[in-house]
N, C-alpha and C positions, 0 to 999 in steps of 0.2 A: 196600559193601552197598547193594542197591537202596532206595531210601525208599517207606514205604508207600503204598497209592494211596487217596487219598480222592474219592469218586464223589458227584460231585453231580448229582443228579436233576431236573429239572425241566420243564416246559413253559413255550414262548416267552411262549401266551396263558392263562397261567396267572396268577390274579390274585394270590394269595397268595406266589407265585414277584416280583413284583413288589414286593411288600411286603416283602418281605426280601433284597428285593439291596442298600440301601445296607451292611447287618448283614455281606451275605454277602459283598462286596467287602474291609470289614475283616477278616472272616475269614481270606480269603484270604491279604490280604498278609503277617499273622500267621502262616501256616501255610506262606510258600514255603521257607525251608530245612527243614521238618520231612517234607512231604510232599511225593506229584506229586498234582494234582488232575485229575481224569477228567472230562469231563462228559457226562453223557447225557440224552436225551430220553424222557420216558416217555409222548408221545401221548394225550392227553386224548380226544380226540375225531377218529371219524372221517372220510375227505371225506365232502362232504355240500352240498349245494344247496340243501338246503330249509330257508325261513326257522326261526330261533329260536322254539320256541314260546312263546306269551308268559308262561306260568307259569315258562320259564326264565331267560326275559328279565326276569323280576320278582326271581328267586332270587338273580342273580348283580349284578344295581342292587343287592340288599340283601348282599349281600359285599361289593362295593366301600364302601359306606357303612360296613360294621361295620371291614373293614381302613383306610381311611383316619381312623375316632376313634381305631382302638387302636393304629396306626404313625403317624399323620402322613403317610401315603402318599397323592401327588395325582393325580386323576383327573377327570377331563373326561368328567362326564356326557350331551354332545352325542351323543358316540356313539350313544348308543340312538334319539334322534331326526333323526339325521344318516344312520347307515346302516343296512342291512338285515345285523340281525345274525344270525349263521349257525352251528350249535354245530360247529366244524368245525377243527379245532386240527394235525391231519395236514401240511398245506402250511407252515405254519410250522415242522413240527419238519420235517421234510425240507427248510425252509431252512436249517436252523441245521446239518444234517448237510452241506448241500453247502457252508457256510461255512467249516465243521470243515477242509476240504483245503486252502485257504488259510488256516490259523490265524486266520480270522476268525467264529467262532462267538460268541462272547462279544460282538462287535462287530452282531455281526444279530440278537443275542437283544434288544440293546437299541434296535437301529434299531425291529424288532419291538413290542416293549416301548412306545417312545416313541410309535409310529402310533400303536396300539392305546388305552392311553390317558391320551396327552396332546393327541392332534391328532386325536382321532377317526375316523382310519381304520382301514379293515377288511382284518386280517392271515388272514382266511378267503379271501380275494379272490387270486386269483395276481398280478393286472395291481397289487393295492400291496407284494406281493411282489418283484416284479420292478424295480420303481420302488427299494423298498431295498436288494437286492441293490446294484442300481447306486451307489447314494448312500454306499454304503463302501466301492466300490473292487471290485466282483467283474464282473463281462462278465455283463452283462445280457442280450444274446443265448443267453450260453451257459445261464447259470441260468435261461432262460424254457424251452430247448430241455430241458433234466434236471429240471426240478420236478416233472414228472409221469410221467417214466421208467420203466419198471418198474425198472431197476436203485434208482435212489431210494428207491422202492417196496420194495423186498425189504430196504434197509437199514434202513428203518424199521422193519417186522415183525420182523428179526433184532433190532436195538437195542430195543424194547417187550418183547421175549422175553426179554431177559437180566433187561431192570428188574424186569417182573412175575417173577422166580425170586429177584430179593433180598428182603430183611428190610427194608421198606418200608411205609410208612401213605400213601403219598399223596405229591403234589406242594406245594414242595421236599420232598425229603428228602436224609439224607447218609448214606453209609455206606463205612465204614475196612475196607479190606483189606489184613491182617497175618499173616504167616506163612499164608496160603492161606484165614484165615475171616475172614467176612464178618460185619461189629460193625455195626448200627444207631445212630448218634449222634444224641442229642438234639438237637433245633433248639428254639432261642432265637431269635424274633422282634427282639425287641430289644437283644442284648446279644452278641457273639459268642464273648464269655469262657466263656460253658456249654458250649459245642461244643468249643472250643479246651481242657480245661481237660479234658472226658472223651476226646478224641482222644491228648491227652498221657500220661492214666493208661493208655489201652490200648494205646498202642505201651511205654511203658517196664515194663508189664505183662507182655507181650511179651516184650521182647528178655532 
């Protein structure tokens, strides 16, 4: 019998996605023989060139500060005065889709992740995309030449199409598909036993 799929949601530049990957890492491992786990990109923001405006630039300095009292999660506020910040989150998830072919998605979300902020670079920028591609192993040529593809391009819309049609509040989310419906699971910030704990009751719910 196939195991159920559980679809994790999120964006690469997504800060609260950040703050719960160590959570969600244990999840994981807690969950490999129970489930297969999916990942998807739900596209926050589209390309875009033009700087950050600065009421946003001020919203998202005061997220990081509220996610790192209430996780512990570390963040390198150079960024804001190191680079020209850009609301523009589409090239990141179209990298983590062309990592997805080489089972290296999980591996760019966090190359991703780490620029973004711990070292204060800008994952809006294609040229420090390109730069991480490289840095885990994927042809730098090649993923300079598809970043901006229309093919890329059309998997992204297809992938955002699917997400925006589940039972979702936002990035991360998760959501268990069992016997053909699609269940919303709580996310727990800090703990991964709430998630683990309503995944278990609605698959043996289920079967």
């Amino acid at each position: 019998m196939p195991k159920p799929i559980l679809y994790y949601i999120y964006d690469p530049m997504c800060s609260w996605c950040w703050g719960y990957r160590p959570t969600w890492l244990l999840l994981q491992k807690k969950l490999e023989s129970v489930v297969q786990v999916n990942t998807m990109v739900g596209g926050l923001a589209e390309d875009s060139n033009v700087p950050m405006p600065e009421k946003t630039q001020h919203f998202l300095q005061q997220t990081w500060h509220k996610i790192s009292e209430e996780l512990g999660t570390q963040f390198n506020f150079d960024f804001w005065s190191k680079c020209q910040p850009k609301r523009s989150t589409y090239p990141s998830c179209r990298a983590a889709i062309f990592a997805r072919q080489y089972q290296k998605e999980q591996a760019m979300c966090l190359a991703i992740q780490e620029a973004y902020y711990l070292h204060a670079q800008n994952p809006s920028e294609v040229g420090t995309l390109i730069k991480l591609a490289t840095s885990i192993g994927l042809d730098g040529d090649l993923f300079a030449q598809q970043i901006n593809s229309d093919k890329l391009k059309q998997q992204l819309v297809n992938e955002i199409a699917k997400v925006r049609a589940m039972p979702i509040q936002g990035f991360p989310s998760l959501v268990l598909a069992v016997d053909g419906e699609l269940i919303p699971i709580r996310l727990d910030y800090k703990n991964w036993q709430t998630s683990y704990d309503m995944i278990l009751t609605m698959i043996h719910h289920k079967s």
